[in-house]
C-alpha positions in Angstrom: 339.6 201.6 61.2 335.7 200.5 61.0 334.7 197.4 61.1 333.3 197.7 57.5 336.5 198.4 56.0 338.2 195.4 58.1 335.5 193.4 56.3 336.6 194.7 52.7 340.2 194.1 53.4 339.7 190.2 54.4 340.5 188.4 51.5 337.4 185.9 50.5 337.7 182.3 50.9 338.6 180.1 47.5 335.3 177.9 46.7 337.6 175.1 47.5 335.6 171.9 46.1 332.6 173.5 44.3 333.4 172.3 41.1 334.0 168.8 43.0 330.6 168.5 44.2 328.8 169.7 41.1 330.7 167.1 39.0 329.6 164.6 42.3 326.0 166.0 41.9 326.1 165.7 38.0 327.4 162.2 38.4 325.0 160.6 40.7 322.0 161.9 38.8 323.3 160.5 35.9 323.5 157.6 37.3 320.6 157.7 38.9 318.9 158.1 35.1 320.9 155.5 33.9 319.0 153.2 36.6 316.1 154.1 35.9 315.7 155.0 32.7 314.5 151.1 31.3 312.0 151.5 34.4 310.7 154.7 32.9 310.8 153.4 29.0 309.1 150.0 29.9 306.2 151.5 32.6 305.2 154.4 29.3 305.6 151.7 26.9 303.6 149.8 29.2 300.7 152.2 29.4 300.5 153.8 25.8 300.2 150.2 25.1 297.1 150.2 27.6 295.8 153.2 26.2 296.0 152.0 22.5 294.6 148.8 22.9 291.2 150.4 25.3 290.9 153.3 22.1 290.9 150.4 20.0 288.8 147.7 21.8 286.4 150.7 22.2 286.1 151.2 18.6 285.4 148.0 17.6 283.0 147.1 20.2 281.4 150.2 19.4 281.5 149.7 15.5 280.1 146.6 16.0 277.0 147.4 17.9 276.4 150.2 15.4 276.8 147.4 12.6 274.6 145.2 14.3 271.7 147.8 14.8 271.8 148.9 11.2 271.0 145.4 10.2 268.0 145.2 12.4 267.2 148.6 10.8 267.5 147.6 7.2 265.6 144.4 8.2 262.6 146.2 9.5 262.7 148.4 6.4 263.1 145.2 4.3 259.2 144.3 5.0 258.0 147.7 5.5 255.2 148.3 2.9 254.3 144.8 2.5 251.2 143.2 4.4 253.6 141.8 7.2 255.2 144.5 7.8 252.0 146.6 8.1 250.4 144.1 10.0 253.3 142.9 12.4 256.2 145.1 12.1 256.3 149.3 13.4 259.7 150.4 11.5 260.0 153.5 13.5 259.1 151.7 16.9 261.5 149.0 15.9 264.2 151.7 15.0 263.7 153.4 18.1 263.9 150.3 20.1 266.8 149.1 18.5 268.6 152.6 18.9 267.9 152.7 22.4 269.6 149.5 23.1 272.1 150.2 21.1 273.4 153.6 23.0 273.0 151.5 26.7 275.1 148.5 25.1 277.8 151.7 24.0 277.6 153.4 26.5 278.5 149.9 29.2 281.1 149.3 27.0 282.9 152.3 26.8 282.8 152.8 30.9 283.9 149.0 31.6 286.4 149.9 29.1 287.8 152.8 29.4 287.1 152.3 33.2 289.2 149.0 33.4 292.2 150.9 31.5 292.3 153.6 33.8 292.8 151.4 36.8 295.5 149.3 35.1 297.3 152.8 34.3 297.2 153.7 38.2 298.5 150.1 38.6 301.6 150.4 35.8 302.8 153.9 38.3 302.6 152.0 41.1 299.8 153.6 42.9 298.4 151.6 45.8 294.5 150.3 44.2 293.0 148.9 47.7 292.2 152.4 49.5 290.9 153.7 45.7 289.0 150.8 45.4 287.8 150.5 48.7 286.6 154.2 48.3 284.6 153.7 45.1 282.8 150.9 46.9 281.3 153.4 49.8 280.5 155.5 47.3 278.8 153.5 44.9 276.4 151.8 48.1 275.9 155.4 49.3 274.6 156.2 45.6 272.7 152.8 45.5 271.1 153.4 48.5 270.4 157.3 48.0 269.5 157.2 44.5 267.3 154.2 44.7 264.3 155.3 43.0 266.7 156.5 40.0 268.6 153.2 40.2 265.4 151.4 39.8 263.9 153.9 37.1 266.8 153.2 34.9 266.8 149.3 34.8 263.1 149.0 34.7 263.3 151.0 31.5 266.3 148.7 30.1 264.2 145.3 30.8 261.7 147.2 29.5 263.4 148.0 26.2 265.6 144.9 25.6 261.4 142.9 26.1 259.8 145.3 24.1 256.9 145.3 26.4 255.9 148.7 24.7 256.8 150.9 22.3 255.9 154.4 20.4 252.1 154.6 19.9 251.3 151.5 21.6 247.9 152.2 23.5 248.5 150.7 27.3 247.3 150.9 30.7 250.2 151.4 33.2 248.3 151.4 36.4 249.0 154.7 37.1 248.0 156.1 33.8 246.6 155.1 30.7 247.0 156.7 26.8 248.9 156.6 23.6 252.8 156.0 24.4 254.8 159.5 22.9 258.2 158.9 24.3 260.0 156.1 25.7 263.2 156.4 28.1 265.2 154.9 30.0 264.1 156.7 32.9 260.3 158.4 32.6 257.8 157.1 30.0 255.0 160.2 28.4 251.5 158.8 27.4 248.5 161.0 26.1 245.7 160.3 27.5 242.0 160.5 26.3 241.5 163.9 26.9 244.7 165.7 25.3 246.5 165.5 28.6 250.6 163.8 29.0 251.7 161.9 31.4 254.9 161.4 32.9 255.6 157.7 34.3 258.3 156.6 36.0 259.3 153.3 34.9 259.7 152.3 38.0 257.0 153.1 39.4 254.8 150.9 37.0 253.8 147.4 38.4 252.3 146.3 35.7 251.4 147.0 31.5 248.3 146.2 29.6 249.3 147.1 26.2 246.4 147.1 23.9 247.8 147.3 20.9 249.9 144.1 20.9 248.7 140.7 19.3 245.0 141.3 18.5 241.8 142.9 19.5 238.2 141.6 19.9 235.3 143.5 18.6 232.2 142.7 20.7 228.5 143.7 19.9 225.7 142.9 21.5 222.3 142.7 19.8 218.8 143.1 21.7 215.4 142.0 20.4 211.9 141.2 21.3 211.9 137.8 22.2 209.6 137.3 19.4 211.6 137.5 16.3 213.0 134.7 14.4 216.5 134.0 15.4 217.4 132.7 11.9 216.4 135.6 10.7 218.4 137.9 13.3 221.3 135.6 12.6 220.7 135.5 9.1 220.5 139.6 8.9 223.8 140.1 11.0 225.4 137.9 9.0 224.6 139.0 5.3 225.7 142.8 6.6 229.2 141.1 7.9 230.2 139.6 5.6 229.6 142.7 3.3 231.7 145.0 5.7 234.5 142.2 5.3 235.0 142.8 1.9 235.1 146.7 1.9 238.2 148.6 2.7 239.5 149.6 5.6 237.5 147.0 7.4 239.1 144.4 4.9 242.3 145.0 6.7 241.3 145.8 10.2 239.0 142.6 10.4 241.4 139.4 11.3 238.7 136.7 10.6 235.1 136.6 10.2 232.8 137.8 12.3 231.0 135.4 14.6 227.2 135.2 15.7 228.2 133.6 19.0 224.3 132.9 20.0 222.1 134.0 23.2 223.8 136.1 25.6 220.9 136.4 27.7 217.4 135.7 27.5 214.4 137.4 29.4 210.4 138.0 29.5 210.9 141.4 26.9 214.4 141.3 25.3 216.8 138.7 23.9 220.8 139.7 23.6 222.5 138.7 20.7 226.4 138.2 21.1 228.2 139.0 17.9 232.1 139.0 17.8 235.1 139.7 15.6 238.9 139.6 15.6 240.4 143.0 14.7 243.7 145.0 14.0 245.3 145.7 17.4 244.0 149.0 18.8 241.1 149.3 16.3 238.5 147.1 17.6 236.2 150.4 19.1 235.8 151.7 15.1 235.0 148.2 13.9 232.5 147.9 17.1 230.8 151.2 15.6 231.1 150.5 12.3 229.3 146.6 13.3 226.5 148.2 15.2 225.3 150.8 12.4 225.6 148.4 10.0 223.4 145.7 12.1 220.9 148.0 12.5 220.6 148.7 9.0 220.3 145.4 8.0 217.7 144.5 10.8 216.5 147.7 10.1 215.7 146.3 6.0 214.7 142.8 7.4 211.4 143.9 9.4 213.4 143.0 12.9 213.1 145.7 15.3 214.8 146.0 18.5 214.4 146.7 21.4 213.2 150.7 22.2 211.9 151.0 18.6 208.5 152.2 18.0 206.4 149.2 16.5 204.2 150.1 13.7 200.8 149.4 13.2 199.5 146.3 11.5 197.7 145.6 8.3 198.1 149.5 7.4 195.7 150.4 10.1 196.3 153.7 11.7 197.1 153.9 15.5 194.2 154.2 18.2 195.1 157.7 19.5 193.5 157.2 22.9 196.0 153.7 23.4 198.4 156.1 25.1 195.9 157.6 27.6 195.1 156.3 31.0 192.3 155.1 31.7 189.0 157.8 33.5 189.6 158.3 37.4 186.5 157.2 39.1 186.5 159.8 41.5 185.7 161.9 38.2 182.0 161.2 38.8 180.6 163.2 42.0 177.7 160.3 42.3 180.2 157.4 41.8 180.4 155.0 44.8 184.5 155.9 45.5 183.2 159.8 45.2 179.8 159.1 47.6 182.5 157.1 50.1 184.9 159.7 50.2 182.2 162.7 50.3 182.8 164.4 54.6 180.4 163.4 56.8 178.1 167.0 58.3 178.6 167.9 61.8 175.6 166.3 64.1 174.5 170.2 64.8 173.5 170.3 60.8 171.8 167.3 61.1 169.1 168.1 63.6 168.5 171.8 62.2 167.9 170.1 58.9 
């Protein structure tokens, strides 16, 4: 007989105790559940409560900002159209401002938020923080100290912002670059300059801001004349045509007080200088500066004063002498003048004893 068929002949073994040791198994896990089941029910309670209470500190932190920035919106729209707020307050410049701080302000409270609820969800499962933490630390000094410049780019333009040092169409002087501001960010500020061209700034690269179109301007003209002329008349000319300009428009606006005959500037053998000054609209004192000189030289122009470069005219209606422009006759013109006779050549000796 093979050893196949032994094989087929031999009765199988009873599972003696199978069902024993599944009901065992099915016990012990039952228990085990039963254990651990309040562990389970309190930890998820635990952190749905974590996660409800982040979603909802979010949302009104977040609702509140945006509250806060529509007031200082309506508020700059309040005046807008009135002399102060054309004067004082740039609506769009202020909006901007106000909507840049606002999405920094969001966007730090969301991460610390959100940030803080995650770690306190790794902390309800029992996950060991130190080694995470530890971790996030290296990698947040390796960033610092690779991503430096970019570090430093974004908080400039935050201090920036939140002092309002500039803002959109603000004419400054950066160091670096000078123009009309286009764009502010948090990170690279564009200016047009003079000539058309943009450039891009890196906030952090500026050391320093002249912005020209804060506070107010000064207009400054300087008036020259032959010392001759009547100063009361000069100041009495420049005068008269300023306080005309003050009371057209646009110059009624763009001039913030009278303008001012400050005196001598400087005082020589063939000129005097004038000094003539006036507060203006930020950013528009070089069109009041025109305007002032044109006007000036009008009025001096009416008043008989010329200045200096003019051409004088004659006196008493007498023409010109037409030879006071020429120079005067060389005396070497004359072939028996003294300076001719000097400079004639001496004749060789030779031509002398022939003769």
């Amino acid at each position: 007989m093979s050893l196949s068929a032994l094989l087929a002949a031999t009765p199988s073994p009873e599972p003696v105790g199978s069902l024993e040791e599944a009901a065992e198994q099915a016990g012990n896990a039952a228990g085990w559940i039963e254990e651990n089941w309040s562990t389970w029910l309190s930890t998820g309670l635990r952190i749905m409560l974590i996660v409800a209470v982040a979603i909802t500190l979010r949302y009104l932190i977040r609702r509140a900002l945006t509250n806060l920035i529509d007031r200082m919106n309506r508020s700059a729209q309040a005046v807008e159209g009135t002399a102060l707020g054309g004067l004082l307050v740039n609506a769009e410049r202020r909006r901007q401002r106000s909507e840049a701080i606002g999405s920094v302000l969001r966007s730090v409270a969301s991460f610390m938020i959100m940030g803080t609820a995650a770690l306190m969800v790794l902390g309800a499962f029992k996950i060991n923080l130190a080694p995470l933490l530890a971790s996030a630390g290296v990698a947040g000094v390796a960033l610092g100290f690779g991503a430096r410049n970019l570090v430093t780019d974004f908080l400039s333009g935050v201090f920036m912002i939140l002092e309002d040092q500039y803002g959109v169409g603000d004419t400054i002087d950066a160091g670096v670059a000078s123009g009309e501001v286009i764009e502010v960010g948090l990170r690279v500020t564009k200016l047009r300059g003079d000539n058309g061209e943009i450039w891009y700034v890196r906030n952090g690269e500026v050391k320093r801001i002249g912005n020209l179109s804060q506070g107010w301007s000064t207009a400054g003209v300087d008036v020259t004349v032959r010392p001759t002329e009547n100063l009361e008349h000069v100041r009495a000319a420049i005068t008269t045509c300023a306080e005309a300009m003050a009371k057209e428009e646009p110059w009624s606006e763009r001039l913030w007080g009278p303008v001012e005959v400050l005196g001598l500037d400087a005082v020589l053998l063939d000129s005097m200088t004038v000094r003539v000054s006036a507060k203006t609209m930020p950013g528009k004192s070089v069109g009041v500066e025109r305007e002032l000189r044109w006007r000036i030289k009008q009025a001096l122009d009416d008043a008989g004063i010329r200045m200096i470069g003019t051409e004088q005219p004659a006196e008493d209606g007498a023409a010109a002498d037409p030879t006071a422009g020429m120079a005067a006759p060389s005396a070497y013109a004359s072939a028996t003048s003294p300076q001719s006779l000097a400079a004639t050549p001496i004749p060789p000796p030779a031509t002398r004893l022939n003769k």
